[in-house]
C-alpha positions in Angstrom: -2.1 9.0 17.9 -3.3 5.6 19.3 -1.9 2.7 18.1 0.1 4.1 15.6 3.4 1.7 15.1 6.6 3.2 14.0 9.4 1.6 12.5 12.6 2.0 13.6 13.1 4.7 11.3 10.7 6.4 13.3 8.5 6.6 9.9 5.3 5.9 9.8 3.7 2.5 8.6 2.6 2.1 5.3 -0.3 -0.4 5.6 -2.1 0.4 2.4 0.0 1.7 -0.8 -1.4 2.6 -4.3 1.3 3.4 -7.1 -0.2 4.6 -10.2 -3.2 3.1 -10.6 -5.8 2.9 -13.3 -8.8 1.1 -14.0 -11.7 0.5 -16.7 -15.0 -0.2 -16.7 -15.7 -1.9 -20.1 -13.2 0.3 -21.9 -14.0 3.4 -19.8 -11.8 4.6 -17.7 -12.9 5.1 -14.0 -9.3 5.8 -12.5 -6.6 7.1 -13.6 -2.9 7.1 -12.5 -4.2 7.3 -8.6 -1.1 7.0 -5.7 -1.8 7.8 -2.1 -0.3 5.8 1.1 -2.8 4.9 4.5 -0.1 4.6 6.9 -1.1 2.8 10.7 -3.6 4.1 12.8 -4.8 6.9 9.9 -8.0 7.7 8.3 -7.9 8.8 5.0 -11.0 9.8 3.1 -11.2 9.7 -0.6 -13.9 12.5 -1.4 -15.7 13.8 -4.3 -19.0 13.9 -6.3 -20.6 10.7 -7.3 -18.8 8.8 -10.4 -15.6 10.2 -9.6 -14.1 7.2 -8.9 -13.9 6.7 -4.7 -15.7 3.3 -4.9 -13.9 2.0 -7.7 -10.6 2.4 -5.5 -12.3 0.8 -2.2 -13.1 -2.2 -4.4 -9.6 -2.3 -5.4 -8.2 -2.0 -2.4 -10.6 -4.9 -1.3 -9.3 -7.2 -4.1 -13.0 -6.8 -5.5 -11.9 -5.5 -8.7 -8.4 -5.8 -11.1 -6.5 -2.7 -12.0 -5.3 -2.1 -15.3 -2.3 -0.7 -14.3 0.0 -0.2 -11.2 0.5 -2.2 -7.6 -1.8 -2.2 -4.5 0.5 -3.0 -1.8 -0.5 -4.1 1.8 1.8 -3.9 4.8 4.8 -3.9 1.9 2.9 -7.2 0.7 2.0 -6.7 -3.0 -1.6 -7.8 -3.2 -2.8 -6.5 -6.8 -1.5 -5.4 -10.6 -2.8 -6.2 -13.7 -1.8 -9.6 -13.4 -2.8 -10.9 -10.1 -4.9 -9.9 -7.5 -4.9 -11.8 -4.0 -8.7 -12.7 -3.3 -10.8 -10.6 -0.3 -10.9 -12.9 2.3 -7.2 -13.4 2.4 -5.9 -10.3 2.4 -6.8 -9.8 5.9 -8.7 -6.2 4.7 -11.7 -5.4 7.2 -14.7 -4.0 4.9 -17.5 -2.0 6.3 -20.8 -1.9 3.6 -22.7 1.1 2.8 -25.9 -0.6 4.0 -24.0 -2.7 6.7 -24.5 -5.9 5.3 -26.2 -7.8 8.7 -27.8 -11.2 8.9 -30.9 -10.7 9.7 -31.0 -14.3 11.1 -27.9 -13.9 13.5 -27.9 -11.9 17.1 -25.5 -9.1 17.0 -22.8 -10.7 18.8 -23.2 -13.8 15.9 -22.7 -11.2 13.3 -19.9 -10.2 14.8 -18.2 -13.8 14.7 -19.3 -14.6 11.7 -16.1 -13.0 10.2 -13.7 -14.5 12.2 -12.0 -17.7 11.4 -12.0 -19.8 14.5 -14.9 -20.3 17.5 -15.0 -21.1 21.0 -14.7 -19.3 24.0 -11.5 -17.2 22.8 -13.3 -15.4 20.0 -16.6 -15.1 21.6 -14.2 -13.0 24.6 -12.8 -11.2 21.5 -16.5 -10.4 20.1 -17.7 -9.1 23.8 -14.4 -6.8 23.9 -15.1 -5.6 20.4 -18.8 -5.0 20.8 -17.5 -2.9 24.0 -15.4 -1.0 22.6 -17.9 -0.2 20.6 -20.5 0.6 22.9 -23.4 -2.0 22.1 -22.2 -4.9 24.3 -25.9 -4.3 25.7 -27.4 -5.6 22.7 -25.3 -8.6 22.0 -28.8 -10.9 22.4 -30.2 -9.0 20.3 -31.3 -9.0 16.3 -30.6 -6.5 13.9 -34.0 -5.8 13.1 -34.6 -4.7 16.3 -31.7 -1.9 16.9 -31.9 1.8 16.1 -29.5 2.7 12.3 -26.8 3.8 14.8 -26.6 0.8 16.6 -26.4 -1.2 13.5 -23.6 1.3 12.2 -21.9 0.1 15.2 -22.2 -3.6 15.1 -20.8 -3.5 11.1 -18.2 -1.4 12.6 -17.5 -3.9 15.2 -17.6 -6.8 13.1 -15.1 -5.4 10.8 -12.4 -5.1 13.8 -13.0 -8.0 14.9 -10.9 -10.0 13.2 -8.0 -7.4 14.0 -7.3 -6.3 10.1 -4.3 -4.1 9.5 -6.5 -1.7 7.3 -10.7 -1.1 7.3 -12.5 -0.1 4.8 -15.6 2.2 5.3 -17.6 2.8 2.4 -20.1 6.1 3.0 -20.9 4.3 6.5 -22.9 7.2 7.5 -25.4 7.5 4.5 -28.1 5.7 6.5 -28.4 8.3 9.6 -30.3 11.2 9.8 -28.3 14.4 10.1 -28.4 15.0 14.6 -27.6 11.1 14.8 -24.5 11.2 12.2 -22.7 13.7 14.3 -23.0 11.7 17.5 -22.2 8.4 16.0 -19.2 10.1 14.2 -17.6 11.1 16.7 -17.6 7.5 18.7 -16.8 5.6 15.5 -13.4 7.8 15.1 -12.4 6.5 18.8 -12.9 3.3 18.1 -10.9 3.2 15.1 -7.7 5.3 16.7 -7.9 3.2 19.9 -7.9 0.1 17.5 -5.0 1.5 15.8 -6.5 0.2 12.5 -5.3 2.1 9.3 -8.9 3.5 7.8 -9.5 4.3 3.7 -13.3 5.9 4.2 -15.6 7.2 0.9 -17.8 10.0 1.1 -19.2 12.8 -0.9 -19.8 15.0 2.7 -16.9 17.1 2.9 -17.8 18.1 6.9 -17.5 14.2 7.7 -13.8 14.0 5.9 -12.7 16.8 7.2 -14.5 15.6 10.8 -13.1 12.5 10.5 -9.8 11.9 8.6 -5.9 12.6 8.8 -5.8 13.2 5.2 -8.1 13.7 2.4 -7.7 12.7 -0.6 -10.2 14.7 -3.6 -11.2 13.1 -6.6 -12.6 14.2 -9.8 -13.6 12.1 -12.8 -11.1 9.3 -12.1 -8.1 11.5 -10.9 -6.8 13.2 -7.8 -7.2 16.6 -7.4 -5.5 17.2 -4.5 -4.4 15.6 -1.3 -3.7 16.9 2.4 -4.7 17.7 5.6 -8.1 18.8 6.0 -7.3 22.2 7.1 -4.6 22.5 4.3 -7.3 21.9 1.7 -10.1 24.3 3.5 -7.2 27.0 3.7 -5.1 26.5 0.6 -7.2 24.6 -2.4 -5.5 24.3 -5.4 -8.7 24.7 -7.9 -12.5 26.4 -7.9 -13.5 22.9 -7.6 -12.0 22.3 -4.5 -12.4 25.5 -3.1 -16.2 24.8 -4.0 -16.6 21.3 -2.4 -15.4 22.2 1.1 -18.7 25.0 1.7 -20.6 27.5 -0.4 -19.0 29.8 -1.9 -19.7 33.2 -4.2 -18.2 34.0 -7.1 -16.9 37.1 -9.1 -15.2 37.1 -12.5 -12.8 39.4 -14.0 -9.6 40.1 -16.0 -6.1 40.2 -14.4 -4.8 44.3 -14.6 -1.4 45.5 -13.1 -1.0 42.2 -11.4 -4.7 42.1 -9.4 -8.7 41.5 -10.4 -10.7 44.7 -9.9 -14.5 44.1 -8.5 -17.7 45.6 -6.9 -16.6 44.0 -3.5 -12.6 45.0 -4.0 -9.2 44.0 -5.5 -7.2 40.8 -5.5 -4.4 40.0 -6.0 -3.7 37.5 -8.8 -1.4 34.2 -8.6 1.9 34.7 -10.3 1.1 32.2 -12.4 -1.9 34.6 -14.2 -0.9 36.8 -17.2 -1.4 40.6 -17.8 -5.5 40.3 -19.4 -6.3 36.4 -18.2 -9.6 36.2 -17.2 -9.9 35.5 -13.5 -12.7 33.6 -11.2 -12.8 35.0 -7.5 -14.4 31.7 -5.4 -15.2 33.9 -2.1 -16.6 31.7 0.9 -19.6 32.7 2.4 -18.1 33.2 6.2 -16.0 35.4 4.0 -18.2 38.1 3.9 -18.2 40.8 7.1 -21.2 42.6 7.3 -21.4 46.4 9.0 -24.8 47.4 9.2 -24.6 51.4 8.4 -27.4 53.9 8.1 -26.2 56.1 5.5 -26.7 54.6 1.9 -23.7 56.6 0.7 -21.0 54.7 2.6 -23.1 51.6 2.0 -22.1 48.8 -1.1 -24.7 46.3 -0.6 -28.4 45.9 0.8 -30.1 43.6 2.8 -32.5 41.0 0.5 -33.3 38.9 3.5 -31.9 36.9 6.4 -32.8 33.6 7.7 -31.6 31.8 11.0 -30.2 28.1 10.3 -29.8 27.8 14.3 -26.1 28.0 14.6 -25.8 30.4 12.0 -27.9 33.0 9.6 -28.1 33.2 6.1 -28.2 36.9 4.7 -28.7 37.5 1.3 -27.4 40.7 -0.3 -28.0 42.9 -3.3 -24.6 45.2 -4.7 -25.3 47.1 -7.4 -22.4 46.7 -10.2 -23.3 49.3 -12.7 -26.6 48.7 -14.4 -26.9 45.4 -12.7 -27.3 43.9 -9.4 -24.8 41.2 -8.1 -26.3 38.7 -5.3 -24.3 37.3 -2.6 -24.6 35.1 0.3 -23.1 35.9 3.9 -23.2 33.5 7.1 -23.2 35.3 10.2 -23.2 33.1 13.8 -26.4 32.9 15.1 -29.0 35.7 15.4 -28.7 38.8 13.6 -30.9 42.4 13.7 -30.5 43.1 10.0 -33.7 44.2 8.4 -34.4 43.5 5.2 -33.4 46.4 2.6 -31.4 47.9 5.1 -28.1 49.5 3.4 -25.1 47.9 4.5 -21.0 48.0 4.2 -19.3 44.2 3.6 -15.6 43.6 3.3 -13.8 40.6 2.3 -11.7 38.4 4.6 -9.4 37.9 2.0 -7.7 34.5 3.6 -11.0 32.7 2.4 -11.2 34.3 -0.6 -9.3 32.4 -3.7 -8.3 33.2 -7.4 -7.8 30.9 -10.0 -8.1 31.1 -13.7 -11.3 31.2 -15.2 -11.3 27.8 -17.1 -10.7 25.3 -13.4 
């Protein structure tokens, strides 16, 4: 990994640290009993649904808001606990706005000195380097008002590195960009932070740009962590429904644990230890999870075709399986083009590694 610094351990950096911490909004808790470490040169994302807390711990980490209990540490530097809290602009913390933040009044390369503590010809080098590193040294004459939303993206992302901060803070820095741009400008934001080396803490509700962009994820729900790992360790293995759920559409059986496994329309599964002889069961079944083999013959068939609709990189099939005096819908994503016709009988399996049981309550 670029720039990440060991110590002589051979550990990892801790730059940012959070040990138990909680946090109120007029007697309402918004956090609760949150720990996670940002070691050098990592992006971690906190991710979840909106009001789950993410913001509230970028502000805190920013020195923007007190907790009411636990320690924010920086580079082993305690910066916050209920008692103290170091102010923003000494903590050395890069932050990166939501809506960028730019003076409209400045040229780009002006916005990108404005944060740094000395002038002259050394840090107007510094803001050149930055700016290409960045990509945009073209538009350094320019004013913001007259860049495209990626460039801006890219001269708020610039101007937070510029001053060289241990950690950078990027709150939902892609909201502004249409869908084709945010994949472009992505993708040359996360080399720019692992060739800086900069530890990165990044909020976002788009579980394809944390997983895209980040070491380790960190999920949030209603002021507490859900769970925490690598991207493909949470896509793979999630803990809860609700995870499960966030990282792609999913279907959904229910049914009762018997001899040890869940019997349904679409097969059985085998229940967690953890489940007891009778406890009802929900089956969270990904839609990539479903294998589709058209067949002619409606007896060997277990589902039929509703319709089918190409997304480009993918299609979306709908399918009808009768369950007894009912009909069960399910989705299936297919790559690319397909040739089923709709109410064509078909046979679908289940590739059970991205299908997931948990109890019926999560």
């Amino acid at each position: 990994m670029l720039g990440l610094r060991l110590r002589r351990t051979g550990k990892a950096i801790s730059m940012l640290e959070f040990r138990h911490i909680s946090h109120a909004y007029n007697g309402k808790t918004s956090v609760k009993d949150v720990s996670f470490v940002v070691n050098a040169g990592e992006v971690v994302t906190l991710l979840g649904p909106s009001g789950c807390g993410k913001t509230t711990l970028l502000r805190l980490a920013a020195g923007l808001e007190r907790p009411k209990s636990g320690e924010i540490l920086l580079d082993d530097r305690l910066v916050s606990d209920p008692g103290q809290v170091v102010p923003p602009e000494t903590r050395g913390v890069g932050y990166m706005f939501q809506d960028y933040a730019l003076f409209p009044h400045l040229t780009v390369l002006e916005n990108v000195l404005f944060g740094l503590r000395h002038r002259g010809s050394e840090a107007t080098r510094r803001g050149l380097d930055v700016l290409a590193e960045a990509n945009i040294e073209a538009v350094a004459d320019s004013y913001p008002h007259e860049l495209s939303g990626g460039q801006q993206q890219r001269v708020a992302l610039a101007r937070a590195l510029a001053p060289r901060p241990s950690v950078i803070l990027l709150d939902e820095p892609y909201a502004g960009l249409d869908s084709r741009l945010r994949e472009r400008i992505r993708d040359q934001m996360l080399h720019v932070l692992k060739a800086a080396g900069t530890a990165a803490l990044m909020v976002t509700h788009d579980a394809e740009e944390a997983m895209f962009m980040s070491d380790n994820i960190i999920v949030m729900r209603e002021g507490e962590v859900q769970q925490t790992g690598r991207p493909v360790n949470l896509y793979c293995q999630p803990n809860s429904a609700f995870v499960a759920e966030f990282f792609g559409e999913v279907n959904r059986l229910e049914g009762h644990v018997s001899n040890g496994c869940i019997k349904t329309v679409l097969g059985n599964f085998s229940a967690p230890e953890s489940m007891q002889e009778g406890d009802p069961a929900s089956i969270v079944i990904r839609h990539e999870a479903l294998n589709i083999e058209p067949n002619g013959s409606e007896a060997e068939a277990n589902a039929f075709v509703m319709e089918a609709r190409l997304l480009g990189r993918a299609s979306l099939i709908h399918l009808s399986v009768p369950a007894g005096t009912e009909e069960l819908h399910f989705h299936a994503r297919v790559p690319g083009l397909n040739s089923l016709q709709t109410g064509s009988p078909v046979r679908i399996t289940v590739d059970t590694a991205q299908a997931f049981v948990f109890p019926a309550n999560e």
